[in-house]
N, C-alpha and C positions, 0 to 999 in steps of 0.2 A: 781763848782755847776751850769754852763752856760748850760750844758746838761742834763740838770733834765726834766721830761715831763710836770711841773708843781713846783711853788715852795708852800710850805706851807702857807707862808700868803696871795697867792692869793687862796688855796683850803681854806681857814678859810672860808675867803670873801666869795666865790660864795656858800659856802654850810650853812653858817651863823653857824660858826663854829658844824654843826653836823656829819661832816668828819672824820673819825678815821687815823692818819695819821703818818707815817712813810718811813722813806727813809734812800736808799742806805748809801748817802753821809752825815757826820752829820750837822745839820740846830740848829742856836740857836729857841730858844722858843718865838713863837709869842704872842707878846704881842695884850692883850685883854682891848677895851675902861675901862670896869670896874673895869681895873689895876690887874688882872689874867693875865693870861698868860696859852698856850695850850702847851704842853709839844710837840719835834718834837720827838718819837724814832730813832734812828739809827739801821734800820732794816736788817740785814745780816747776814749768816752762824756764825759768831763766838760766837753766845749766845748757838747755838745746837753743833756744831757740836765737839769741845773740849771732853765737856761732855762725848757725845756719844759715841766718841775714848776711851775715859777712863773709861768709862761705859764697855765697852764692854770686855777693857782688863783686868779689874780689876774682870772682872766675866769666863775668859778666855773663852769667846764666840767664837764658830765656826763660827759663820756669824754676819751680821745685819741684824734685822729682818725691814718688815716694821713698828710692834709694836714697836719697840726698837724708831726707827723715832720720831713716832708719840709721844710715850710717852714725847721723848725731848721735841719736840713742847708742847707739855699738863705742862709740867715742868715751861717752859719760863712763860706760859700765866699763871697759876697759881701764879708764883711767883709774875708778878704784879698786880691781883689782890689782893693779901696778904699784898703786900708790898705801893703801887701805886694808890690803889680805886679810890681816890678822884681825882686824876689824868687821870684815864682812859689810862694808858701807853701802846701802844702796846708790848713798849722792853721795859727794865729796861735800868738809865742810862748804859753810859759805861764803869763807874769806879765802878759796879757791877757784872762786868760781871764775875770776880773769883768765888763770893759767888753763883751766880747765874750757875756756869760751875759745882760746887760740886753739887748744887741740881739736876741737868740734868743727872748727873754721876750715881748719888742713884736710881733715877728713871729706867735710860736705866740700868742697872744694874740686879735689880729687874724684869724689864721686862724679860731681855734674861733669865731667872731663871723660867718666867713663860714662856717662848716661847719654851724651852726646847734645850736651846743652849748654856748655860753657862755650863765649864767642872769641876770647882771649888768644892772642893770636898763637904764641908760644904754648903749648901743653902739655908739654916736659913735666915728669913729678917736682923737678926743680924749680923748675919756672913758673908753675902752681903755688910750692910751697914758698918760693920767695913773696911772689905778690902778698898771701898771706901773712909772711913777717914785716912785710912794710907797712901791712894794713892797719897795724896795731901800735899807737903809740901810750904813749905814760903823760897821764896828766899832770904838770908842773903846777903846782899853786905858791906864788910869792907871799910873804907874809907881808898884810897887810898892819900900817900903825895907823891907828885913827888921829887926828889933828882936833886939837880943842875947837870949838864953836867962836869965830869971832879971829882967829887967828889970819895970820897975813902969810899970803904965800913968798 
């Protein structure tokens, strides 16, 4: 974090915390005299750009539009303030960023459907946003036991 342009609790400081702030790199949360604390985002492609890809194939889009984009972007900001208010988050944590990649998906989705570039036959909001919920599954990892060296199956 030695190459940042600035770090977060010295822009709290000089702006008296009225600085809306986020970075590359992720920064813990500074703390606040009055025992708050300002939340830092970790601000980078992977809250849009997921989404967008899946958004896009899930609607079998011929292009990206630049709505498609934006929308992702409108997605992310929306989500925190729904989720985040009181926090003023720019990005959502990073261990939201799945739940956060489904809603970017629905959105870019819907858009390429208004842009006029998704091929998918059905284009119902419904039938958009299901393709979308099938699109996404949950990684299952079985626990693996390792077997001693030499052993017999």
């Amino acid at each position: 974090n030695a190459n940042v342009e600035a770090f977060p609790e010295d822009i709290v400081k000089w702006t008296d915390n009225r600085a809306l702030i986020a970075c590359g790199s992720p920064f813990d949360d500074v703390p606040l005299p009055d025992g708050g604390a300002v939340p830092i985002g970790q601000g980078n492609n992977a809250f849009v750009f997921p989404g967008l890809g899946a958004g896009a194939v899930c609607v079998g889009a011929t292009r990206i539009t630049d709505n498609m984009v934006m929308e992702g972007g409108y997605a992310v900001a929306e989500y925190c303030c729904e989720h985040w208010p009181e926090l003023k988050r720019l990005y959502p944590p990073v261990s939201e960023m799945r739940i956060v990649g489904k809603e970017v998906a629905k959105r870019v989705a819907l858009q390429a459907v208004k842009d006029g570039v998704a091929t998918i036959s059905d284009q119902s909001d419904e039938a958009v946003i299901a393709a979308v919920e099938e699109s996404f599954w949950e990684p299952v990892y079985p626990t693996v036991v390792p077997r001693k060296f030499g052993s017999v199956l």
